[in-house]
C-alpha positions as CSV (number, residue, x, y, z in Angstrom):
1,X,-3.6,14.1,-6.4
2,X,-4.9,17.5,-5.6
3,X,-3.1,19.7,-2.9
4,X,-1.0,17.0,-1.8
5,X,1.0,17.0,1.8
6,X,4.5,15.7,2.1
7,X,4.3,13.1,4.9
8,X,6.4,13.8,7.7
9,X,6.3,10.3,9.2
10,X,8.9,7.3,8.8
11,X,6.8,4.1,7.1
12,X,7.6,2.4,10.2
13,X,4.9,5.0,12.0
14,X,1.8,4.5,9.0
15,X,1.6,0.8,8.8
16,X,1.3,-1.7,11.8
17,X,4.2,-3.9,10.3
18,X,7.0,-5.1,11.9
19,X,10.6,-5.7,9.7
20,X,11.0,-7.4,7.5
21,X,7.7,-7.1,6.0
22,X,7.4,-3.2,6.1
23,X,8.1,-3.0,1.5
24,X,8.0,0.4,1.2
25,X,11.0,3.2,2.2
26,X,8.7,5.8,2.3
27,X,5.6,8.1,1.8
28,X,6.1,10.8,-0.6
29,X,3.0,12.8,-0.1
30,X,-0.6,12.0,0.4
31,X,-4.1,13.7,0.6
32,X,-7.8,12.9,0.6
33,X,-7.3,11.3,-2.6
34,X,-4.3,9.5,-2.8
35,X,-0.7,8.3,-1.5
36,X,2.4,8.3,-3.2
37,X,5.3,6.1,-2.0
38,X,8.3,4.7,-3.1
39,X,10.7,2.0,-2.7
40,X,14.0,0.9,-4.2
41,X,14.6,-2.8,-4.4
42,X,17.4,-4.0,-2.8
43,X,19.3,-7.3,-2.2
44,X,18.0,-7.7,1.5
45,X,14.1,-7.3,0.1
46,X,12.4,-10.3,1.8
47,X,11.1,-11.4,-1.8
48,X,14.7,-10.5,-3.3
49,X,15.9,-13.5,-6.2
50,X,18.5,-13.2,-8.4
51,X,16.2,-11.8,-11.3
52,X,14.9,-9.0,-8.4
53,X,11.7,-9.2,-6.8
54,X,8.8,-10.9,-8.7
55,X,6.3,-8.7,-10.4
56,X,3.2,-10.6,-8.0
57,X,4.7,-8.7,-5.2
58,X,3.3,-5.5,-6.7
59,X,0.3,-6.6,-5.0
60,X,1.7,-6.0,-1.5
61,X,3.2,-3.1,-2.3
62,X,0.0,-1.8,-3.6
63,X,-2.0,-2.6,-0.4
64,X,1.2,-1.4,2.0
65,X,0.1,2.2,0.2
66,X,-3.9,1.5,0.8
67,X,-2.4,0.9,4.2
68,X,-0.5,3.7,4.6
69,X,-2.6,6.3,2.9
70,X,-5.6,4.9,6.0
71,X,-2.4,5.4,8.2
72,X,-1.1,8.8,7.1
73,X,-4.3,9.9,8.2
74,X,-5.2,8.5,11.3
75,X,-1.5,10.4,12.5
76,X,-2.5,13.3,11.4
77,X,-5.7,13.3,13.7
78,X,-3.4,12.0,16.2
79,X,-4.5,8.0,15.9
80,X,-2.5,5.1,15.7
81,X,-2.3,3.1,12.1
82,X,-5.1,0.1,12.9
83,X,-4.9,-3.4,11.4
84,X,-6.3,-3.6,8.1
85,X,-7.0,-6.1,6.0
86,X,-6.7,-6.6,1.6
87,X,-9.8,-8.3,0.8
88,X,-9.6,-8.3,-3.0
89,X,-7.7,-7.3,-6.3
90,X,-9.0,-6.9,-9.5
91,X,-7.7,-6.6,-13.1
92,X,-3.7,-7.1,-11.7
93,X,-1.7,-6.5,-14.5
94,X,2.2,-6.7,-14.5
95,X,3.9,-5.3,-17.5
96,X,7.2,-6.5,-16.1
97,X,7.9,-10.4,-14.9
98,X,10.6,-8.4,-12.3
99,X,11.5,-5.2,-10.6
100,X,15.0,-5.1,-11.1
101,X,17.6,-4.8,-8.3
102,X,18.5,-1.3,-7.8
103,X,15.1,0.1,-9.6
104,X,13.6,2.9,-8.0
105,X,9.6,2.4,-7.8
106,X,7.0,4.5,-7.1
107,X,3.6,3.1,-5.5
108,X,0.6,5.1,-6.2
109,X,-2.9,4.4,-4.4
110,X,-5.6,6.8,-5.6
111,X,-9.0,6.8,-4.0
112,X,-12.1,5.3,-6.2
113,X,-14.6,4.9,-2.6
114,X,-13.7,5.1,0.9
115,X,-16.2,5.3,3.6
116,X,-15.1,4.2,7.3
117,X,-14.2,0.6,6.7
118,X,-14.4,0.2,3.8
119,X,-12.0,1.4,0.5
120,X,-11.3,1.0,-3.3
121,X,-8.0,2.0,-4.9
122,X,-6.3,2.2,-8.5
123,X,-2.8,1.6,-7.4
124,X,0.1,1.6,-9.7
125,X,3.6,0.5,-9.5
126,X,6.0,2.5,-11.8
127,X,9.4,3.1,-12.7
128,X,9.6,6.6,-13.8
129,X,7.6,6.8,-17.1
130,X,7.0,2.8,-17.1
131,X,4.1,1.4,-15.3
132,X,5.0,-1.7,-14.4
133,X,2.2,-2.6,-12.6
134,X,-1.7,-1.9,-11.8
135,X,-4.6,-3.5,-9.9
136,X,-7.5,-1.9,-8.3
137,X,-7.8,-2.7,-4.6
138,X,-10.1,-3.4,-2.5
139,X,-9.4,-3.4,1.4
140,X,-11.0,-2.7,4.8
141,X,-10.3,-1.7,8.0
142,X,-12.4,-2.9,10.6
143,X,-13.3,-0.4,13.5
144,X,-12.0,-2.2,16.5
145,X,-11.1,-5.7,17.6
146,X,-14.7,-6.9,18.1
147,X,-15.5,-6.1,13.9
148,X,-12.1,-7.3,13.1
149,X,-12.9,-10.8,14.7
150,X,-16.0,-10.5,12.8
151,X,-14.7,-10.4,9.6
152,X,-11.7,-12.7,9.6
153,X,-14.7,-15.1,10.9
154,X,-16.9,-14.6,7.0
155,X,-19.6,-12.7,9.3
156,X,-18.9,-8.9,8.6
157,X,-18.9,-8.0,5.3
């Protein structure tokens, strides 16, 4: 990411998810290009099993970032976080069967196209050096309640 902005909102304020189901902590930084978050997993993580939480999760995590990278921005111009939705994920590779209990993992979403519904994203999941996981993501975030309808219906594409 470019000239990145440390985001100075709690997750709970980017994403329009209620507890349990809000993954991440937290947004590091973010910027026309990108979001960085990170979350450590924990033995209270809704997906949490003995071995951790299983590497297909990555894929939530991944779209919580889309979601919160849309949402970091609509707070900055003073907007609410919308509903949005993950309509596809290609190539999802997990180098890992598990993130560990107690790992530290960073969630990064990097812009490939955005226009005002509509957005692409390489997102990785990593553990310092380690990627763990990647996917690229594709996700939209219908204008109101009238084009949401529309496409949870197959007639907005």
């Amino acid at each position: 990411m470019s000239t990145s902005i440390a985001c100075p909102w709690p997750i709970e304020e980017l994403l329009p998810h209620q507890h349990p189901m809000i993954l991440l902590d937290q947004v590091l930084r973010y910027d026309s290009g990108g979001v960085t978050a990170f979350v450590i997993i924990r033995p209270d993580h809704p997906f949490a099993a003995a071995e951790g939480v299983p590497a297909h999760v990555g894929i939530e995590l991944m779209a919580q970032a889309c979601g919160a990278f849309v949402g970091a921005h609509a707070r900055a111009e003073g907007m609410a976080p919308r509903i949005g939705l993950l309509l596809g994920t290609r190539d999802y590779r997990a180098h890992a069967g598990w993130f560990r209990m107690g790992d530290r993992l960073e969630i990064t979403a990097e812009v490939l196209f955005r226009d005002t519904e509509m957005g692409v994203f390489a997102c990785r999941v990593s553990r310092g050096s380690d990627t763990l996981a990647e996917a690229q993501l594709t996700v939209c975030e219908p204008a109101d309640e009238a084009a949401l309808s529309a496409v949870l219906k197959g007639e907005h594409v």
